[in-house]
C-alpha positions as CSV (number, residue, x, y, z in Angstrom):
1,X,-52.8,-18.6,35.8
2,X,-49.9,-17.3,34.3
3,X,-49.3,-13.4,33.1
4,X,-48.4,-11.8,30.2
5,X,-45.8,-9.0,31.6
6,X,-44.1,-6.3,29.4
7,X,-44.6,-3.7,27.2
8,X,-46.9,-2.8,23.7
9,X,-46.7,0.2,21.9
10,X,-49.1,0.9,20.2
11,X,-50.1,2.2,16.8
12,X,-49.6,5.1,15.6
13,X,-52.5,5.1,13.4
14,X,-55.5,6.6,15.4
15,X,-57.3,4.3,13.1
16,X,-55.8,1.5,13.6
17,X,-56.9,-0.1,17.4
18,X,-54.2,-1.9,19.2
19,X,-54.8,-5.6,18.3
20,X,-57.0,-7.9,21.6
21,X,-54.9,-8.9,23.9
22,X,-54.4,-12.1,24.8
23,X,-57.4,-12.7,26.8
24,X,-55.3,-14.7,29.6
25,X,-53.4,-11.3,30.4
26,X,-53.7,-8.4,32.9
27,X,-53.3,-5.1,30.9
28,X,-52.8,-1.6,31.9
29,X,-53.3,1.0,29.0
30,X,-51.5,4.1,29.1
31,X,-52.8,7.9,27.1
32,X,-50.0,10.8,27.2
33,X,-51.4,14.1,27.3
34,X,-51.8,16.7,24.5
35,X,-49.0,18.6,25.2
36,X,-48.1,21.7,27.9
37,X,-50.1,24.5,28.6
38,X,-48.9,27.4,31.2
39,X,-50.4,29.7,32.9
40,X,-48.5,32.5,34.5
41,X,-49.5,34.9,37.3
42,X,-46.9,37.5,37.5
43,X,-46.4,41.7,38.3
44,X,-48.1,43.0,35.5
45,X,-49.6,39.5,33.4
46,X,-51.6,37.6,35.1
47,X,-53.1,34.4,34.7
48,X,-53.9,34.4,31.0
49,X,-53.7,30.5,29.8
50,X,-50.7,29.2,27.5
51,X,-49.5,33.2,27.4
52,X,-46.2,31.9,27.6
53,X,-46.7,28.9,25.0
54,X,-48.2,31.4,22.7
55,X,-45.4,33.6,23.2
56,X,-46.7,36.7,24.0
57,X,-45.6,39.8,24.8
58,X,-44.4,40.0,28.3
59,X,-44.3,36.5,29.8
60,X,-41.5,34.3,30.0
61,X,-40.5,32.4,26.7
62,X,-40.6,28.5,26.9
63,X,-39.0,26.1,24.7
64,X,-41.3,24.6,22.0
65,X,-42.2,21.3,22.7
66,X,-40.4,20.1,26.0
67,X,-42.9,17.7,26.0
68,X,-44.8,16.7,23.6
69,X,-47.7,13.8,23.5
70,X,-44.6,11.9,21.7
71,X,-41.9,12.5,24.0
72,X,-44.4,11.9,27.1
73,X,-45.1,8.9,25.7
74,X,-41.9,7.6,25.7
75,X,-41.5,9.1,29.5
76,X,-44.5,7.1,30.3
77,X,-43.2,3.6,29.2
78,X,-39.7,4.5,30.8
79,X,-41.6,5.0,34.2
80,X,-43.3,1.5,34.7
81,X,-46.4,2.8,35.7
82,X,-47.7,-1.4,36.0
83,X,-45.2,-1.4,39.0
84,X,-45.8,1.9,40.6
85,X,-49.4,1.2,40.5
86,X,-48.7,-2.2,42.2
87,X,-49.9,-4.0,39.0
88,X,-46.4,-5.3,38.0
89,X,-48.5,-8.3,36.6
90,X,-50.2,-6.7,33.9
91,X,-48.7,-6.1,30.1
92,X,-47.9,-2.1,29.6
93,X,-49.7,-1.1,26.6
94,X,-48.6,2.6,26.0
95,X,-50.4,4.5,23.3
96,X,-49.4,7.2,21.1
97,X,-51.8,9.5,20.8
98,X,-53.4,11.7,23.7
99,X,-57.4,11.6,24.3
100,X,-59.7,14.7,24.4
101,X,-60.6,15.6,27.8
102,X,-64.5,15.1,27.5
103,X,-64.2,11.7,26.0
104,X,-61.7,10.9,29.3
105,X,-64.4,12.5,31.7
106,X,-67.3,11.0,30.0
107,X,-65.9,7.6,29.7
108,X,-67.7,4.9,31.6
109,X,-66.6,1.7,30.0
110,X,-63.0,0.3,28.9
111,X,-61.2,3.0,26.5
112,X,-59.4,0.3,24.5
113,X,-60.6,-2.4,22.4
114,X,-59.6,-5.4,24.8
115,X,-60.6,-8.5,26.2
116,X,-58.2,-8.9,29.2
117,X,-59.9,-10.3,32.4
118,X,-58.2,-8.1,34.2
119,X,-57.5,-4.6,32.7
120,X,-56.7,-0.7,33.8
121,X,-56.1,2.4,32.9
122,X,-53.9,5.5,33.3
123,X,-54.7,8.2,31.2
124,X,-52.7,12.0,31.4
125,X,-55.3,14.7,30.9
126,X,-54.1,18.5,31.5
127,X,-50.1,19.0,31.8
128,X,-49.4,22.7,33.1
129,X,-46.9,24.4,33.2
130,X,-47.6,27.2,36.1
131,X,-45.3,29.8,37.0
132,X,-46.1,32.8,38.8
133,X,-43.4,35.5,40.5
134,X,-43.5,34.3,43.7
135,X,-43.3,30.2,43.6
136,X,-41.6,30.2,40.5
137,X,-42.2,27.3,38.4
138,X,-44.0,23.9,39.1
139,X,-45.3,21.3,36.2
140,X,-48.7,20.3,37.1
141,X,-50.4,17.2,35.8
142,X,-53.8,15.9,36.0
143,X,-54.2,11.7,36.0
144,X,-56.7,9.6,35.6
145,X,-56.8,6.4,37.0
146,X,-59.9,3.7,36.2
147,X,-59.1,-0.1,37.8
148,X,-61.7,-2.2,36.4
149,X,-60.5,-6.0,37.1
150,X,-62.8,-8.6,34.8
151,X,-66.0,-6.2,34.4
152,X,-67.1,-3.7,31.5
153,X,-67.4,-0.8,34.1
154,X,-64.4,0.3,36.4
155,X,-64.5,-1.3,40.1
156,X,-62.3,2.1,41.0
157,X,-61.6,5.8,40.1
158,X,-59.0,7.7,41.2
159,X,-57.9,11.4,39.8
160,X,-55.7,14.1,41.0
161,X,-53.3,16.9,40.0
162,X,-50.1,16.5,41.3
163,X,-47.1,18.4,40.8
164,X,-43.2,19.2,41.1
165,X,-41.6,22.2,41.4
166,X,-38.8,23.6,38.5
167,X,-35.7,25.4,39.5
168,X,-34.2,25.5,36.1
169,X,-37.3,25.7,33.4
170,X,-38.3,28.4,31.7
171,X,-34.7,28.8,31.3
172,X,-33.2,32.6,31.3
173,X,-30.3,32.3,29.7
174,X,-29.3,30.1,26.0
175,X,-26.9,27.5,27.9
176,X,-29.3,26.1,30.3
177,X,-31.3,25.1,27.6
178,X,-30.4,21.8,28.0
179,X,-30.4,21.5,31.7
180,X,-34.1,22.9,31.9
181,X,-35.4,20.2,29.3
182,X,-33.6,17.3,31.3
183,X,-35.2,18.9,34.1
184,X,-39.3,19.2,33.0
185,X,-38.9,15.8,31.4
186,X,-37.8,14.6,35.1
187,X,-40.5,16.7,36.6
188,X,-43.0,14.6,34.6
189,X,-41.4,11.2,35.6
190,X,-41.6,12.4,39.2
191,X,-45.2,13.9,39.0
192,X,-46.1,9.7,37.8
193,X,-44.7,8.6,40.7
194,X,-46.4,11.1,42.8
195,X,-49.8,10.4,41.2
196,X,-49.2,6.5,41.4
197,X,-48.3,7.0,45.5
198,X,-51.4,9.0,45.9
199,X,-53.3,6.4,44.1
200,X,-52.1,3.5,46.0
201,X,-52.6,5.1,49.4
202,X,-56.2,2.9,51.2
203,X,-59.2,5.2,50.7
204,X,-60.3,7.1,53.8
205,X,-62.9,5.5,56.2
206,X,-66.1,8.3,56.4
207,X,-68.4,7.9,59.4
């Protein structure tokens, strides 16, 4: 049976569905997340979620936007996820628009409206970035990954944060503005690869 390899973008439209595939294709569907968050755990601020997003007083200032459901979009087709996930026969179908965390950890059946025989999904839920004064920074980034071949429901699940540390990002000073968004943007490519190594690692035996 021959496969339909490459990549779809999808719509923009949230009301528009990507069209059915063509049933004799493998598919993998790919969500960006909604964003960065941070969290921050420093001398005298500690721990207070998207403090430094938010800009307030006292915490590190970030860029706006290194990474935005757009831009990690475009970070997700330019990764191949189909190959890293050993699925280099199914069509990349990368959508635009990022899913709310319930409807990713309440979801049973197939996010997309599709009727591939043989479909996935890799879906980007949280993307943090954490910095405290002792580590410095890392970006964090929780996947999900649901594998589920011909049926409605998924034959596996797979999720896990992973996460890459920042030597550059926040940066501190106006001319390494451009060297700490080349560097997040690689953090996130990295943090794919990462999640896609974990995921193809053979489950553990328990006795």
């Amino acid at each position: 049976m021959s496969m339909a390899i490459g990549l779809v973008l999808a719509s923009p439209a949230a009301s528009q569905p990507p069209p059915l595939a063509d049933p004799a294709g493998c598919e993998l569907h790919v969500w960006p997340g909604d964003g960065l968050m941070s969290t921050y755990f420093g001398w005298f601020h500690d721990g207070i979620v998207n403090g430094q997003i938010e800009g307030r007083r006292g915490y590190p200032p970030i860029p706006p936007n290194p990474i935005d459901t757009a831009m990690q979009a475009t970070l997700l087709a330019e990764s191949h996820p189909e190959t890293a996930l050993r699925q280099a026969d199914h069509r990349l179908i990368v959508h635009p628009d990022a899913l709310a965390s319930r409807t990713i950890r309440q979801a049973r059946e197939r996010l997309a409206p599709s009727g591939s025989p043989c479909y996935a999904e890799l879906i980007v839920d949280d993307v943090v970035l954490q910095t405290d004064w002792v580590n410095g920074s890392s970006l964090h980034i929780l996947f999900h990954y649901r594998d589920f071949g011909p049926d409605a429901l998924p034959r596996r699940v797979f999720a896990t944060w992973v996460d890459t540390h920042l030597s550059t990002f926040p940066p501190h000073q106006p001319d390494q503005l451009e060297a700490a968004i080349t560097e997040i943007r690689q953090a996130y490519r990295n943090d794919i690869a990462l999640f896609a190594a974990a995921a193809n690692r053979p489950p553990r035996n328990h006795h």
